[in-house]
VOGU-3710 file (C-alpha; in Angstrom, 3 decimals, decimal comma):
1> xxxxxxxxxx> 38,068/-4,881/60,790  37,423/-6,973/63,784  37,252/-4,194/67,302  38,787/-5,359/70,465  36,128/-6,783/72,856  37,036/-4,955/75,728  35,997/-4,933/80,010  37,268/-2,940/82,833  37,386/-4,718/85,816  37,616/-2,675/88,866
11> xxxxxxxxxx> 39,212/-3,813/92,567  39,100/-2,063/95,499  43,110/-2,353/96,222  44,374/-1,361/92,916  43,959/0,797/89,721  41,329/-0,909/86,540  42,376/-3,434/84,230  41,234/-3,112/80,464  40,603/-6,643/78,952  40,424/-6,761/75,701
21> xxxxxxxxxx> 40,943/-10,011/73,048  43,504/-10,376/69,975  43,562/-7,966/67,503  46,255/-7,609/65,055  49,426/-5,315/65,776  49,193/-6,681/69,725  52,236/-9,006/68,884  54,945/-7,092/69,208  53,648/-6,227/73,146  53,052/-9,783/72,936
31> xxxxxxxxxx> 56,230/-11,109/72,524  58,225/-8,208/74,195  56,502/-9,390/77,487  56,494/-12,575/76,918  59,937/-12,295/76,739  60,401/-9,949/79,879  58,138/-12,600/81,976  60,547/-15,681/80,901  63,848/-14,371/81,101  64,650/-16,298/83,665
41> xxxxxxxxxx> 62,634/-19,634/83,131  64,269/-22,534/81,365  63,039/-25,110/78,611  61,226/-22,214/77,205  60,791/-20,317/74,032  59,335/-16,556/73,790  58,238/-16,550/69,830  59,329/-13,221/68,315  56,210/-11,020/66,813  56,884/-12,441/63,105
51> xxxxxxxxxx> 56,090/-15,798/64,635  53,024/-14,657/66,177  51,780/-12,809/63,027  52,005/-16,325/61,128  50,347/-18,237/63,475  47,636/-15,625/64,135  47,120/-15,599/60,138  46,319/-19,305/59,713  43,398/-20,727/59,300  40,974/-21,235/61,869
61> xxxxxxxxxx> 42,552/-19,395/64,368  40,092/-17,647/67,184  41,181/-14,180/68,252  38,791/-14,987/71,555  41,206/-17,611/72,957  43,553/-14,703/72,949  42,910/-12,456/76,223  45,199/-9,665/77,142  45,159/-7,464/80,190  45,944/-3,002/80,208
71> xxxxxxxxxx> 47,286/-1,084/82,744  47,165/2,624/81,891  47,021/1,651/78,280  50,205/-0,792/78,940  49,881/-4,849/78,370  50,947/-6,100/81,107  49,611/-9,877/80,940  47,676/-12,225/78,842  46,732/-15,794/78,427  46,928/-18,104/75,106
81> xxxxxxxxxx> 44,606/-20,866/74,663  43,606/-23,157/71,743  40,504/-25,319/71,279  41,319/-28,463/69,736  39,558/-30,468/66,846  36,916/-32,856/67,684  37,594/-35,963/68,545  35,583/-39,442/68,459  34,349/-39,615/72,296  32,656/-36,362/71,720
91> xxxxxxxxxx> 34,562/-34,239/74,392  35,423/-30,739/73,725  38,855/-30,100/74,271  41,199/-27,201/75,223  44,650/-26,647/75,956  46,322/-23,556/77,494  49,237/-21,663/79,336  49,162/-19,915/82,464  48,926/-16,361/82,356  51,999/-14,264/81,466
101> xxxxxxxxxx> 51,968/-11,584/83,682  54,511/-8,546/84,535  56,090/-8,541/88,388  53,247/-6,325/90,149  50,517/-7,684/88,265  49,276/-10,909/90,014  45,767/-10,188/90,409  45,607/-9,704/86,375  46,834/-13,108/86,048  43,839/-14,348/87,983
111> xxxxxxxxxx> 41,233/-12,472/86,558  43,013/-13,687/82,970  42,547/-17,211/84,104  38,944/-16,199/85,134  38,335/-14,915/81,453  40,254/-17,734/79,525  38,202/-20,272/81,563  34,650/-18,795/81,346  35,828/-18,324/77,495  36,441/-21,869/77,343
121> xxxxxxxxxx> 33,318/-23,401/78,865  30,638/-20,546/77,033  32,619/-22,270/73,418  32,129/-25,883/74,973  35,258/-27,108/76,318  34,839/-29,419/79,067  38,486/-30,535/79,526  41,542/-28,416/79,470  44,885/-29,158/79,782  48,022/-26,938/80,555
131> xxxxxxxxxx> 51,717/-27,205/80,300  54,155/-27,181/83,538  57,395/-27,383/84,114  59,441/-27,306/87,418  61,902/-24,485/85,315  58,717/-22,169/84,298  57,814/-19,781/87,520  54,684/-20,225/89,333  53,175/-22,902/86,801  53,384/-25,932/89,380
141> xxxxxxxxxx> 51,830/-23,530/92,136  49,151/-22,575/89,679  48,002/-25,887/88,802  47,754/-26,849/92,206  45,622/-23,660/93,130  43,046/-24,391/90,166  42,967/-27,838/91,273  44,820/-29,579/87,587  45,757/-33,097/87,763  49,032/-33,976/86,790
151> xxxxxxxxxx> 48,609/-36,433/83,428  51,185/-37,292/80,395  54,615/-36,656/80,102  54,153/-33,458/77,290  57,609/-33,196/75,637  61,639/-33,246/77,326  64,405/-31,430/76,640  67,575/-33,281/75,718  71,242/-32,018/75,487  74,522/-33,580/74,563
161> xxxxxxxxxx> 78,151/-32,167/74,338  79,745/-31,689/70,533  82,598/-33,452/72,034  80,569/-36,332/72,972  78,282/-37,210/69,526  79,518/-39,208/66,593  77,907/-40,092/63,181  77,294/-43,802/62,988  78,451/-44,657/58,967  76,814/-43,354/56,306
171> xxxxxxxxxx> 77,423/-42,549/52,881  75,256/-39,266/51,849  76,568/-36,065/51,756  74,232/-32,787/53,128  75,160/-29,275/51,930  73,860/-26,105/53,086  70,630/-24,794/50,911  71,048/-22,018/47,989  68,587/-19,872/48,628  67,809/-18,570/45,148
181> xxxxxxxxxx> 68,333/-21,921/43,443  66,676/-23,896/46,323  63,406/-21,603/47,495  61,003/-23,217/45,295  61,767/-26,480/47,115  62,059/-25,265/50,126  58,640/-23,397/49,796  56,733/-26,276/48,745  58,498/-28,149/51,314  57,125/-25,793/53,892
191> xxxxxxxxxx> 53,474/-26,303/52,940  53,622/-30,011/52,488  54,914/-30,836/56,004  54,319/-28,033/58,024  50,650/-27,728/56,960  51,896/-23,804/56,229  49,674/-21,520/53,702  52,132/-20,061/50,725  51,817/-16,564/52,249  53,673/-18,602/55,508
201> xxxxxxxxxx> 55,719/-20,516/53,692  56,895/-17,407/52,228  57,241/-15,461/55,603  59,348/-18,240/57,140  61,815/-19,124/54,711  62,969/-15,105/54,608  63,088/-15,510/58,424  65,481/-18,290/57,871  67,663/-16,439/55,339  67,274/-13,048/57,304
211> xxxxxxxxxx> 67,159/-14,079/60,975  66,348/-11,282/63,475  69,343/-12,871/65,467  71,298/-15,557/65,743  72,497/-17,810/62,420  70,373/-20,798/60,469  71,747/-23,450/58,519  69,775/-25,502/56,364  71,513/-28,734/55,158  69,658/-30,497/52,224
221> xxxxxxxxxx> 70,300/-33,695/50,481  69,960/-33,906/47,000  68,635/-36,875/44,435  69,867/-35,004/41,071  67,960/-31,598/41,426  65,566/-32,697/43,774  65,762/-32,358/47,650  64,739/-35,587/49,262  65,911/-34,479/52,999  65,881/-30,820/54,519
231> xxxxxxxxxx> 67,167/-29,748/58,176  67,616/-26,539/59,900  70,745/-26,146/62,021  70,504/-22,766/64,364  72,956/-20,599/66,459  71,620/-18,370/68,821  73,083/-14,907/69,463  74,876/-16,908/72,771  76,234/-19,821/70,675  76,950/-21,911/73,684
241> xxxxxxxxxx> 73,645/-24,102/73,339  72,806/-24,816/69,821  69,789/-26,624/68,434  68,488/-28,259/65,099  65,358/-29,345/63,881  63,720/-32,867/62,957  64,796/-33,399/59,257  61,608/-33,590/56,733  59,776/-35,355/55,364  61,788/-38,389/57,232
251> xxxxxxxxxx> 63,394/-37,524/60,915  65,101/-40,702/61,141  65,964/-41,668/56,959  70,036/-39,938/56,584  69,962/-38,820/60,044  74,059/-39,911/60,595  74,555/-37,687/57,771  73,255/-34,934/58,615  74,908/-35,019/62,143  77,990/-35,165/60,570
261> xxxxxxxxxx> 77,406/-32,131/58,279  76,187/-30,058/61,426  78,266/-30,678/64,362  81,725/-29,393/62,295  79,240/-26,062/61,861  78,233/-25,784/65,136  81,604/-26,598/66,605  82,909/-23,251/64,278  80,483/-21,106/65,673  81,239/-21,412/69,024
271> xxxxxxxxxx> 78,640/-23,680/70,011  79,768/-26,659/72,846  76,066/-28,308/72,933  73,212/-29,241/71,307  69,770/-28,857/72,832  66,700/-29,773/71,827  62,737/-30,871/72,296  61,310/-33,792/71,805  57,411/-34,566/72,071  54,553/-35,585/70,376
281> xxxxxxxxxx> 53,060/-38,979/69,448  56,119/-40,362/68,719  58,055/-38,998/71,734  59,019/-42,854/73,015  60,892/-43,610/69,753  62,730/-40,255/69,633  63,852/-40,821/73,019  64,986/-44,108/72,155  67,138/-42,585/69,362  68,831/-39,426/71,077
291> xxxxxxxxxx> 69,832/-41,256/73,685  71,563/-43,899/71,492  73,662/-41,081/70,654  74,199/-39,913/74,134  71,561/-37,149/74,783  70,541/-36,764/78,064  67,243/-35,759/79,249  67,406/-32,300/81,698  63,909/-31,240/81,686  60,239/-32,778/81,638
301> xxxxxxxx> 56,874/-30,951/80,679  53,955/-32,783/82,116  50,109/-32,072/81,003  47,880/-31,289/83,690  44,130/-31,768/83,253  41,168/-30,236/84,729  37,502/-31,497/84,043  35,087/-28,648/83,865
//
């Protein structure tokens, strides 16, 4: 089993900090503090400790892009990084978040930028990027401090009223997912789009049927016995602000239908919005089509780049 690599670093104004990298059964800590830190931040997303146990079980993930700081055997910060594949030009990539750090524990965050950093450059990164928004504390500061140039619009969040959306015409009909008859589906769904090992695949569809809070539905269109279209509809524990997901393996193909088979659900369950993010390669053209249906844009992540 892999050890902790571990440092103490000591400071003349304050008690030692224990450094140590990922090792498996850190995610709960993880995600509890993550959680603390961003209570009051918007546009983000703490993932709960079964999300972090999936993605920390894929392939080709580094535990030493993982850095968390100890206070008296407590976390009480760490930083998440990820190198990214190669690319043509030859440049070794990175990107990152700021360190999450508890109130009292600044001068961890700085040492766990020191580490991420020096991490970075010993594996061969020479360019680094990191996500900030106006809504997430201290990020905008931070970038400025380490000397990150602001770059690409990342990904936006967009939010319309219930009251306000209508399905254009449209003549399929989703239905929410069985999840005895449907799994095997579902499952190989998972693993075809979401580039998800079986053992994943596995660990994410009982999620969705066994939520640790909150309510999914997942609307699927059917072709005879076969599901050509899957969504995911979900109501948080606060149903005010409800979001879905993209459908799969086409976003765009029945998307009037499946509007129409979620907003009646989300309108039952209290919900009066739907919010959600939009990024990636395609981000232009999925901007395009929310706000043909009268999303509005209320936040904006921006990449900032540093050159090492």
């Amino acid at each position: 089993m892999r050890k902790f690599i571990t440092f103490t670093v000591e400071n003349s104004a304050m008690s030692d900090y224990e450094f140590k990298n990922f090792e498996k059964g850190i995610e709960e800590a993880q995600a509890e503090l993550g959680t603390e830190v961003t209570k009051d931040w918007s546009f983000f997303g703490q993932s709960d400790a079964a999300a972090l146990k999936n993605a920390y079980s894929r392939e080709g993930f580094d535990p030493e892009t993982r850095h968390y700081a100890f206070k008296d055997g407590k976390l009480v910060g760490f930083l998440v990084s990820r190198i990214l594949p190669d690319t043509e030009d030859g440049i070794k990539r990175a990107t990152f978040d700021f360190p999450f750090v508890k109130e009292g524990h600044e001068k961890a965050g700085e040492l766990l930028y020191e580490r991420g950093i020096a991490t970075l450059k010993d594996k061969g990164v020479t360019i680094a990027d990191v996500r900030v928004i106006e809504g997430w504390k201290g990020t905008t500061e931070q970038a400025e401090k380490y000397g990150f140039k602001k770059g690409a619009l990342r990904f936006v969040r967009v939010k319309s009223s219930l009251n306000k959306l209508q399905a254009k015409d449209h003549t399929e009909k989703f239905e929410n997912f069985d999840p005895e008859r449907d799994k095997e589906q579902i499952i190989k769904l998972f693993t075809e789009n979401y580039n998800m090992t079986a053992e994943q695949a596995e660990t994410n569809f009982k999620g969705i049927v066994n939520p640790p809070e909150g309510q999914y539905f997942q609307p699927i269109l059917r072709e005879g016995d076969k599901i050509i279209s899957r969504g995911l509809l979900y109501i948080p524990k606060d149903p005010k602000d409800a979001t879905f997901r993209f459908l799969s393996p086409d976003p765009t193909q029945y998307f009037d239908a499946y509007l129409a088979n979620i907003i009646p659900i989300a309108k039952e369950k209290g919900a009066e919005n739907f919010e959600l993010f939009l990024g990636g390669p395609t981000l232009e053209q999925q901007l395009e089509l929310f706000k043909s249906y009268g999303f509005s844009v209320v936040d904006e992540a921006f990449t900032y780049e540093k050159e090492f």
